[in-house]
C-alpha positions as CSV (number, residue, x, y, z in Angstrom):
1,X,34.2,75.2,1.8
2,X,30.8,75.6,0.3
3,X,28.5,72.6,-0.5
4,X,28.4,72.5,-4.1
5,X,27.1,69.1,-4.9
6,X,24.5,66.2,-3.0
7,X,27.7,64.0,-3.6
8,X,31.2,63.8,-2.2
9,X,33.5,61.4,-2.3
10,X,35.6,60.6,0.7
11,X,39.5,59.3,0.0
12,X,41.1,57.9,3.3
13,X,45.0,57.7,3.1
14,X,48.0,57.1,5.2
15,X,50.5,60.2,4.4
16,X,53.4,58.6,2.9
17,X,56.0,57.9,5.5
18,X,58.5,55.2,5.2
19,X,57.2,53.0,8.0
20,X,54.1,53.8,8.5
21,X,52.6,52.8,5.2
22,X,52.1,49.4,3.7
23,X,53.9,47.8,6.2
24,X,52.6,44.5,5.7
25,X,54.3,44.5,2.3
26,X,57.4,46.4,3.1
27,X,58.2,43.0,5.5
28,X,58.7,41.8,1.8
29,X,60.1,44.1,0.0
30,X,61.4,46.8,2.4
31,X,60.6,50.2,3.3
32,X,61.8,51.7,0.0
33,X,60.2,50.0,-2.3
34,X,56.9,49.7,-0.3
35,X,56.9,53.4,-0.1
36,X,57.7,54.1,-3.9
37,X,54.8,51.7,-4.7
38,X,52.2,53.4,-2.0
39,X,52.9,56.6,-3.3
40,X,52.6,55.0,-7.4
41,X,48.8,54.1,-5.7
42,X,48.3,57.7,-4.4
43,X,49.0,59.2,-8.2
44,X,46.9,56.7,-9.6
45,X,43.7,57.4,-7.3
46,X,44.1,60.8,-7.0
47,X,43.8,61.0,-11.4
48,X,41.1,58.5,-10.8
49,X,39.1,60.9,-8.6
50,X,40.3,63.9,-10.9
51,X,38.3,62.7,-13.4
52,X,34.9,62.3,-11.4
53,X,32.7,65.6,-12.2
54,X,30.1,66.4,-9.9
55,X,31.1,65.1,-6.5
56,X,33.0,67.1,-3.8
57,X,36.3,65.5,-3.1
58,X,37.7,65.5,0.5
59,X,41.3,63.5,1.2
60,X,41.2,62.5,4.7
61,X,44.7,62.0,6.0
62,X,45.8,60.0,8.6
63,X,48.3,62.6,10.2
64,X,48.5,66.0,8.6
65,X,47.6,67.6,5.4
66,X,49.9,66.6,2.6
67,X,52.2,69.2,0.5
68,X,49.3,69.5,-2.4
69,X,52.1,67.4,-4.3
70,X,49.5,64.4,-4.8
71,X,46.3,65.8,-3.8
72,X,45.5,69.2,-5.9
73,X,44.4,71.9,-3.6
74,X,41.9,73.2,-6.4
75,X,40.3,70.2,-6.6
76,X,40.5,67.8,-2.9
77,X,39.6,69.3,0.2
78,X,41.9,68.6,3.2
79,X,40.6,66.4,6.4
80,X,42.3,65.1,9.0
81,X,40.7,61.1,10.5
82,X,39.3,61.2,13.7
83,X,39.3,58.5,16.2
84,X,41.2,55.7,17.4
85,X,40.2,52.7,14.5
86,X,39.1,52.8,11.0
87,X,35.9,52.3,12.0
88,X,35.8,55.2,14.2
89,X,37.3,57.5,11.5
90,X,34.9,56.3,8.4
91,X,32.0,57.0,11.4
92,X,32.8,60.3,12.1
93,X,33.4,61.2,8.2
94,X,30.3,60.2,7.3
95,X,28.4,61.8,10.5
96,X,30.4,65.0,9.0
97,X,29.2,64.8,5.5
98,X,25.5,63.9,6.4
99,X,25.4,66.8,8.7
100,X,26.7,69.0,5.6
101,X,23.9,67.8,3.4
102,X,25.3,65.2,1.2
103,X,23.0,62.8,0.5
104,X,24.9,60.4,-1.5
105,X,28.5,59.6,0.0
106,X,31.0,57.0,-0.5
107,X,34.1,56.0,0.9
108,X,37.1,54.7,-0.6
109,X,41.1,54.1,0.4
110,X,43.9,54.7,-1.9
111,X,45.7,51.5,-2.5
112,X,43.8,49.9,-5.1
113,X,45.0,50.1,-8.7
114,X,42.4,48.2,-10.3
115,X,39.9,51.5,-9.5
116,X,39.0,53.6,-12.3
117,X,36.6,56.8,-12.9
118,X,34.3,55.1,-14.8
119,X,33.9,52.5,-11.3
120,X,33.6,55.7,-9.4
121,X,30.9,57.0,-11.6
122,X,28.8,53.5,-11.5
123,X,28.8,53.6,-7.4
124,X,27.3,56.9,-7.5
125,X,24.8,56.1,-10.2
126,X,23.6,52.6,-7.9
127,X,23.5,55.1,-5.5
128,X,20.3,56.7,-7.1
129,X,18.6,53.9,-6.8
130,X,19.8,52.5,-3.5
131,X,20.5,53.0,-0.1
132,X,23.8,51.5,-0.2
133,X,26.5,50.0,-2.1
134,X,29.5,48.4,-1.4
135,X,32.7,47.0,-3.6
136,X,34.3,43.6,-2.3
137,X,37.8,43.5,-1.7
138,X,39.4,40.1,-2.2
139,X,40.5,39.4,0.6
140,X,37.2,40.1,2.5
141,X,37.1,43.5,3.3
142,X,35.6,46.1,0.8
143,X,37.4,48.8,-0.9
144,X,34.8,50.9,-1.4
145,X,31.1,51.8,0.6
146,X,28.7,54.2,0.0
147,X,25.5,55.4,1.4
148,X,22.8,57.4,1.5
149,X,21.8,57.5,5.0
150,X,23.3,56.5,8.6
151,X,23.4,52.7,8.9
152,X,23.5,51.6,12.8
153,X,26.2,49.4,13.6
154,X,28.2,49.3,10.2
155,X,31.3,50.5,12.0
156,X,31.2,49.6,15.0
157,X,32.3,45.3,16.1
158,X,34.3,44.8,12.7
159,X,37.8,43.4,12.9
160,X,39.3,45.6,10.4
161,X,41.7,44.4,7.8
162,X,40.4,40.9,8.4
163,X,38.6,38.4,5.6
164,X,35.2,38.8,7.8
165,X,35.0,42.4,7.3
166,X,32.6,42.2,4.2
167,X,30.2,39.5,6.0
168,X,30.0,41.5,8.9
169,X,29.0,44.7,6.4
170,X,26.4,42.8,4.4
171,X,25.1,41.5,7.9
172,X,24.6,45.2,8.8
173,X,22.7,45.7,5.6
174,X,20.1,43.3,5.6
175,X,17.5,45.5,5.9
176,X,18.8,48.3,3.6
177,X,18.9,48.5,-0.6
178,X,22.5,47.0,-1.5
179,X,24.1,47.2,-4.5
180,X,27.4,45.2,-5.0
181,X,30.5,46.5,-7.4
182,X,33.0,43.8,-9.2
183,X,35.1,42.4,-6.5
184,X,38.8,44.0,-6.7
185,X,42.4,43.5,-5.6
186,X,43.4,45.8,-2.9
187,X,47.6,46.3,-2.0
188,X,48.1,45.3,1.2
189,X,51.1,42.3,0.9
190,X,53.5,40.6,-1.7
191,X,50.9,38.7,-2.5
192,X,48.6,41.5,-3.9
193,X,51.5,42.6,-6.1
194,X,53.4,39.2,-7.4
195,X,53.9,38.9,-10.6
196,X,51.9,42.0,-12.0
197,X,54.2,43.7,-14.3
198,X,53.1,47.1,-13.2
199,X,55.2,47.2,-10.2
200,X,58.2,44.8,-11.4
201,X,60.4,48.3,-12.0
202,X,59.7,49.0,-8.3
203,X,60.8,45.8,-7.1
204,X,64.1,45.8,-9.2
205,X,65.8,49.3,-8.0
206,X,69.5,48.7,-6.8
């Protein structure tokens, strides 16, 4: 596909396998319901990113393309991740989208439901102004990072999905222009999930 913006917008997700997704809170609530709420996420990210004009779109999936069920074929392009961690696979995406001439590019997963456009539209815009930005997940991680030019080190040494994640990051960017987004809830366990009405008719299925 043809380059037709400076921006794109990179969405990492786990295809939607009971098992293999959210597995940390299907020890909870079981397979079922973990899976109907994972895929609740995917709907709401993918109309998120819908709404996001100007930016090329590419869904990166963890195994193999999806069905076009979630991800519109008119308006994601499909990637597979490469390499053996999540560092690894946000490296080589980002090497990929540098070499294609993007100049701004962020990163984000699909399991966060407090993500809208307009938060979409605001990374880009810091973007203009500096060399990185990056969106705090609670629980110390970050569910979103952009950049505009190769950091050294910013994937590489990080124990991913733990709370030192996001210290590690910033250490990385010392030296660069950061801008930092509203810290956000991620859904990774029961925990992320308790007591928010939104998913209560997932929970309560016979």
């Amino acid at each position: 596909m043809l380059r037709s913006s400076p921006r794109a917008l990179l969405i990492f997700t786990r295809n939607p396998v009971p098992g293999k997704c959210k597995t940390r809170l299907a020890a909870t609530i079981g397979e079922k319901a973990a899976l109907d709420i994972y895929v609740f996420l995917l709907r709401h990210t993918a109309a998120q990113c819908t709404g996001l004009e100007g930016v090329q779109k590419m869904v990166y999936f963890s195994e193999s393309p999806g069905d076009g069920v979630i991800w519109d074929t008119e308006i994601f392009e499909y990637r597979l991740q490469q390499g053996t961690d999540l560092g690894m696979r946000m490296q080589h995406a980002f090497e990929d989208a540098f070499k294609s001439g993007y100049g701004e590019i962020i990163v984000i997963g699909s399991d966060l439901l407090d993500l809208s456009t307009a938060d979409l539209e605001n990374a880009f815009e810091l973007l203009s102004d500096n060399e990185a930005v990056l969106g705090p997940a609670q629980d110390g991680g970050y569910y979103l990072l952009g950049l505009t030019r190769p950091v050294p080190g910013i994937f590489h040494n990080k124990s991913w999905g733990t709370k030192t994640v996001l210290k590690d990051t910033l250490g990385d960017l010392k030296n660069f222009r950061t801008a930092l987004l509203p810290v956000r809830n991620d859904i990774d366990q029961y925990e992320d999930i308790e007591g928010n009405p939104v998913f209560e008719p997932f929970l309560n299925k016979e």
